[in-house]
C-alpha positions in Angstrom: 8.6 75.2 50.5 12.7 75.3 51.4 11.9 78.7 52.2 9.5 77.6 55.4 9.9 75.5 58.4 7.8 74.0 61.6 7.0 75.7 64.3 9.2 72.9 66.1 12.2 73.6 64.0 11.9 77.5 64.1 11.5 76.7 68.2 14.3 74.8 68.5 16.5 77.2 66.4 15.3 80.0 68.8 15.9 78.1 71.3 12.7 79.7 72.3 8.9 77.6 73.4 6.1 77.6 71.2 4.3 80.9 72.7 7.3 82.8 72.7 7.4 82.0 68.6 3.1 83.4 68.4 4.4 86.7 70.4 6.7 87.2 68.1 4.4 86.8 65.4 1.7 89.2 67.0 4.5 91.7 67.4 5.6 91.3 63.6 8.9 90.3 64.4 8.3 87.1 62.6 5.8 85.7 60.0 3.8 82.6 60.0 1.3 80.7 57.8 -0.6 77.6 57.7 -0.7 74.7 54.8 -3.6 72.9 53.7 -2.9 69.3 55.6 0.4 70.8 57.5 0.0 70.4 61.1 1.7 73.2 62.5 2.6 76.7 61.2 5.0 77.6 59.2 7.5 79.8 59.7 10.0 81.9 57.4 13.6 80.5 57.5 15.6 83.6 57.0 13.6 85.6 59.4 14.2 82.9 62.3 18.1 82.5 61.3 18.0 86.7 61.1 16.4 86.3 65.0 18.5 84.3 66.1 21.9 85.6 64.8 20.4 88.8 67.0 20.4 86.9 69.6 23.5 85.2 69.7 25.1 88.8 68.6 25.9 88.9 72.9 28.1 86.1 73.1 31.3 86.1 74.3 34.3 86.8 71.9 31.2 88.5 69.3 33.4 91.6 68.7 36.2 89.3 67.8 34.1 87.2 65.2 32.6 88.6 61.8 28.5 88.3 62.7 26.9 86.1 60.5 23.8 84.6 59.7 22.9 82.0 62.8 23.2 78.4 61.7 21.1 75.6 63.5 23.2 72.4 63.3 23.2 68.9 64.9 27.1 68.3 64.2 28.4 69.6 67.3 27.5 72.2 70.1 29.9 74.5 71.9 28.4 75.6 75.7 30.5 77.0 78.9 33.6 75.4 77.3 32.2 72.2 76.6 32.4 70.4 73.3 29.4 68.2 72.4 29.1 65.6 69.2 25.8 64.6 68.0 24.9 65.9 71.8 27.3 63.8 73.6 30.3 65.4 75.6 33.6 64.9 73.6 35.2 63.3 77.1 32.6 61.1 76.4 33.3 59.7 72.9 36.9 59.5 73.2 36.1 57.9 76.2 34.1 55.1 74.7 35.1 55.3 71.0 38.4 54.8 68.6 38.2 57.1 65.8 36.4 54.6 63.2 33.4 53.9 65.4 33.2 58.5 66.3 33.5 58.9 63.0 30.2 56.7 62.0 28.6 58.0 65.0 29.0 61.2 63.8 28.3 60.7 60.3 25.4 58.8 61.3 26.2 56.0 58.6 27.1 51.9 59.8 28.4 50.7 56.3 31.2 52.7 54.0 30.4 52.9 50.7 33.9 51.9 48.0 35.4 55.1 46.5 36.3 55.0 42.6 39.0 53.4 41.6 41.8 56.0 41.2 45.2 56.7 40.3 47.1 57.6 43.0 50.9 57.5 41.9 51.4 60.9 41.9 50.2 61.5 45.1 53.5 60.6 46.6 55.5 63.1 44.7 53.7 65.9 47.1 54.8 66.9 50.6 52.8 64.8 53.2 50.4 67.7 53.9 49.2 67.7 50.4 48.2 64.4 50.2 44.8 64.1 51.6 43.8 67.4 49.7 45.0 66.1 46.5 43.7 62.8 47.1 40.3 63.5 47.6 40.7 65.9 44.5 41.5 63.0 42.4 38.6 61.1 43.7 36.1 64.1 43.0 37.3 64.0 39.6 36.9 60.8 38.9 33.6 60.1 40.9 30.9 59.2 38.3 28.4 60.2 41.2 30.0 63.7 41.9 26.5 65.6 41.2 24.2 63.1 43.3 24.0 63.8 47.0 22.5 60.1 47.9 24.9 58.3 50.4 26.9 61.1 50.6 28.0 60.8 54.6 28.7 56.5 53.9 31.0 57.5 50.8 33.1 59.8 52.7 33.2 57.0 55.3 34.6 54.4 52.5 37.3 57.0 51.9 38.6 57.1 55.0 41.0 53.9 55.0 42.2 55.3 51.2 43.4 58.4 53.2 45.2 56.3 56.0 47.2 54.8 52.9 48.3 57.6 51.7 50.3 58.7 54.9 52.0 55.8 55.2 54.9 57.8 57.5 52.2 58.8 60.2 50.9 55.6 62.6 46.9 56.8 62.3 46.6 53.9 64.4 48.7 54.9 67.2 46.3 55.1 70.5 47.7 59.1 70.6 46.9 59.7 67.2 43.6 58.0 67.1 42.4 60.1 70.1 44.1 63.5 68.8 42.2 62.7 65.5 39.1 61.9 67.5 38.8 65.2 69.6 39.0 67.1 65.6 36.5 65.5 64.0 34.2 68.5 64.5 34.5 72.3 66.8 31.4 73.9 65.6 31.2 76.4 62.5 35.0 76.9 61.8 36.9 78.6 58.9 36.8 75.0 57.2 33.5 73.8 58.3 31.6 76.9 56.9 33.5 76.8 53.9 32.2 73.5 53.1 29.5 74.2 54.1 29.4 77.0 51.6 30.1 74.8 48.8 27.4 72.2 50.0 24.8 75.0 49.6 25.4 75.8 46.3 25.0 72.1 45.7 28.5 70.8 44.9 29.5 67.4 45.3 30.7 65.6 48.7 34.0 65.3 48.0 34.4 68.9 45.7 33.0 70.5 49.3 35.6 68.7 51.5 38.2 70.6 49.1 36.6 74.1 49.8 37.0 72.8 53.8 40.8 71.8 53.3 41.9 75.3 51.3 40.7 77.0 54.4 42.0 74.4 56.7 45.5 74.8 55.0 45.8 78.6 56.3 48.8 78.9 58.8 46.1 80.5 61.4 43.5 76.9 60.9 45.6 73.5 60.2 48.6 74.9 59.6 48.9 76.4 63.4 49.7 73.1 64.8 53.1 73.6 62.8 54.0 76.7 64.9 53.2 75.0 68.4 55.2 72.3 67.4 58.4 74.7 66.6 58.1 76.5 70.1 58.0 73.1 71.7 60.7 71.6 69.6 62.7 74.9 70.4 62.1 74.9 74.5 62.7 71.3 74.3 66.1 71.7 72.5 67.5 74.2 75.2 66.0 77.6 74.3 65.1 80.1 77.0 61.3 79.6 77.4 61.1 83.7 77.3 62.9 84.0 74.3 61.0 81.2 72.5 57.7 82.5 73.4 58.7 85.8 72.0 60.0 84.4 68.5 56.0 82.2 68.6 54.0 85.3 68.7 52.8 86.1 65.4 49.7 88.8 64.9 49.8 88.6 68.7 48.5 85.1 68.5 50.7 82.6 70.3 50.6 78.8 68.8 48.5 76.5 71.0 47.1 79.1 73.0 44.1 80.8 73.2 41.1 80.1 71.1 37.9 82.6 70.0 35.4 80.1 71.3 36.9 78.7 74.4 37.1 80.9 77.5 39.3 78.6 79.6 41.8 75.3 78.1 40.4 73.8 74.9 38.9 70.7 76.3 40.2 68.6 73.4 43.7 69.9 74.7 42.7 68.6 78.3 42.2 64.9 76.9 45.4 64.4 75.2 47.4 65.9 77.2 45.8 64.4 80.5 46.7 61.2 78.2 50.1 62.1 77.6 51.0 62.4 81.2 49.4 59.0 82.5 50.7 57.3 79.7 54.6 58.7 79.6 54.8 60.8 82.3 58.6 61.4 81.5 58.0 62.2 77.8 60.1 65.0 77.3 57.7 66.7 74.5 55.1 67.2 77.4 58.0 68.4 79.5 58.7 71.6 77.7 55.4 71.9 76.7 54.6 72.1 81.0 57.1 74.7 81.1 55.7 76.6 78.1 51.9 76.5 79.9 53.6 78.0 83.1 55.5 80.6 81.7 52.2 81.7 79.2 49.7 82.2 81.9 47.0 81.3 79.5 44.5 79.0 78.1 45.8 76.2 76.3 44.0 75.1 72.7 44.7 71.8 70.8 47.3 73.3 68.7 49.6 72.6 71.5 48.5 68.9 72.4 49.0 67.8 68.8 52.3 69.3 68.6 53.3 67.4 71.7 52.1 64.0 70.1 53.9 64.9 67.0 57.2 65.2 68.5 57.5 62.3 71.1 56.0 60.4 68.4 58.3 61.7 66.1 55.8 62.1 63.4 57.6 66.0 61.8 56.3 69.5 62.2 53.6 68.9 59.0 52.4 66.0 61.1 49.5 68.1 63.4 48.1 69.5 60.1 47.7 66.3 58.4 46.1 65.2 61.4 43.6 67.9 61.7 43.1 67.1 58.1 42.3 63.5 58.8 40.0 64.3 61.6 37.9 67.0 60.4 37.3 65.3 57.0 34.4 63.6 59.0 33.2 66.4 60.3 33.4 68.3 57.4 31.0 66.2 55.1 28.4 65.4 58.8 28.1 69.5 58.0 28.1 68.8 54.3 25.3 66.5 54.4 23.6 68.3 57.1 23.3 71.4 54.8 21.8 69.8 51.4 19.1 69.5 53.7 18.9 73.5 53.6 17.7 75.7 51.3 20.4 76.0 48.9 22.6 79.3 47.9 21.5 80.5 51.4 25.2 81.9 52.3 25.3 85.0 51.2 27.4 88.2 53.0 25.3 91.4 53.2 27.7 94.5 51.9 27.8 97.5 54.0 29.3 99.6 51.2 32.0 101.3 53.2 34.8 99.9 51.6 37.3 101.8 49.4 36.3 102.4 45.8 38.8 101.1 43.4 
């Protein structure tokens, strides 16, 4: 039965009414059946996620991204440069919520449940970027419940406060922070979303997931670009010409905190920090440089950049943004995680064309 679903769910994947969904049947472009005592139709899963990957294949930035299956998901929805959690605007939560009350919204859980009791000595020994990683390794080794999926979104919510302790030299707390971590909770199917999501399909633990998420998070292009925006505003900041340290930033043509293969216009997680920033300390000189960087670019400005001004008038290091991201995504990470055991499972799978080079 994983392999079929409503006629309500296969609409609302389609994005499509119920009559549209019949003329596809009648045209054979999808196929339906009825259950003894099942209301509505049936309808086969990987032909409506085949559909509407089709029909997404038009989108803006397509020839930019790798076209993969289409994946319906209540986490978060990207529209016309718009970010929405759980359906409501991201202006909107940050508006209304600190981080611990958007992260249970978006988890969809009221009480934490405890992690294991672990070890955690030797988490210090690592740089501070390591540490959630490694921390949440620990605790997926030592979780006696590792293989059962019950509670899953409440027990990542109980780790939460472990993480915070293991960062002790980063203020999580801080009203910048705790809005910066806020607009990362979740930005749709990214690098380290789908690569928990990955793991959750093959049916691995909670917490062994959130470490497939974090290796892809750690690449210099994911988590580790707020690094690089924080460098090329440290470097304006400190005197260099803004032409010259926009030059030494480009890397693969890509320019930290700029840009983004979603977003059209500015990143609007970048528009409520940084909005923030300036009502709150107008004469920060972090936000300064970064001003004069935005100028000189000429282009859209993404996240990368808002979290490496926090980091710096803060005074939080250049690993700081990436911990951060870290911290914020964990939640969405395992909302995904727990959204996709409700799939059928092994259901990510790459089709090969055959055209590559034989070894």
């Amino acid at each position: 039965m994983d392999r079929w679903i409503t006629t309500s769910e296969a609409s609302a994947r389609l994005g499509v009414k119920r009559g549209t969904l019949y003329s596809y049947v009648s045209r054979g472009v999808l196929t339906s059946r009825r259950m003894p005592g099942q209301a509505e139709s049936l309808f086969d899963r990987a032909e409506v996620d085949s559909l509407a990957a089709a029909k997404h294949d038009g989108r803006r930035a397509g020839d930019r991204l790798l076209r993969f299956r289409a994946v319906a998901t209540r986490v978060s929805t990207i529209s016309d440069d718009r970010l929405l959690l759980r359906g409501t605007d991201i202006a909107d939560i940050c508006a209304t919520m600190d981080f611990t009350a958007a992260a249970r919204f978006v988890l969809d859980v009221d009480a934490p449940v405890p992690p294991p009791s672990v070890d955690l000595s030797a988490v210090e020994q690592v740089p501070v970027e390591r540490r959630i990683p490694l921390t949440v390794a620990l605790i997926a080794a030592n979780d006696p419940l590792r293989a059962d999926r019950t509670d899953a979104a409440a027990r990542v919510l109980g780790v939460l406060p472990v993480l915070v302790n293991v960062v002790p030299e980063i203020d999580l707390a801080h009203p910048w922070v705790d809005l910066l971590v806020t607009t990362l909770i979740d930005n749709g199917l990214a690098a380290s979303t789908t690569a928990a999501r990955v793991a959750a399909s093959a049916r691995a633990g909670v917490f062994d997931s959130l470490l497939a998420g974090y290796a892809a998070l750690s690449g210099p292009l994911h988590g580790g670009a707020p690094a690089s925006a924080y460098s090329l505003v440290e470097a304006v900041r400190g005197g260099v010409d803004v032409d010259r340290a926009l030059a030494d930033a480009v890397v693969d043509g890509r320019l930290p905190g700029f840009g983004h293969v979603i977003y059209g216009g500015d990143d609007p997680r970048a528009r409520i920090v940084l909005d923030r920033l300036r009502a709150d300390r107008p004469e920060s000189t972090a936000l300064a440089a970064a001003e004069v960087i935005i100028a000189r670019a000429g282009r859209p400005v993404n996240v990368d950049l808002a979290s490496a001004v926090v980091a710096l008038e803060l005074g939080l290091g250049p690993r700081a943004g990436e911990v951060l991201f870290q911290y914020g995504r964990t939640v969405g990470m395992a909302a995904h995680v727990v959204e996709e055991y409700g799939e059928a499972p092994l259901r990510w799978r790459g089709s090969n064309t055959g055209q590559g080079r034989q070894a």
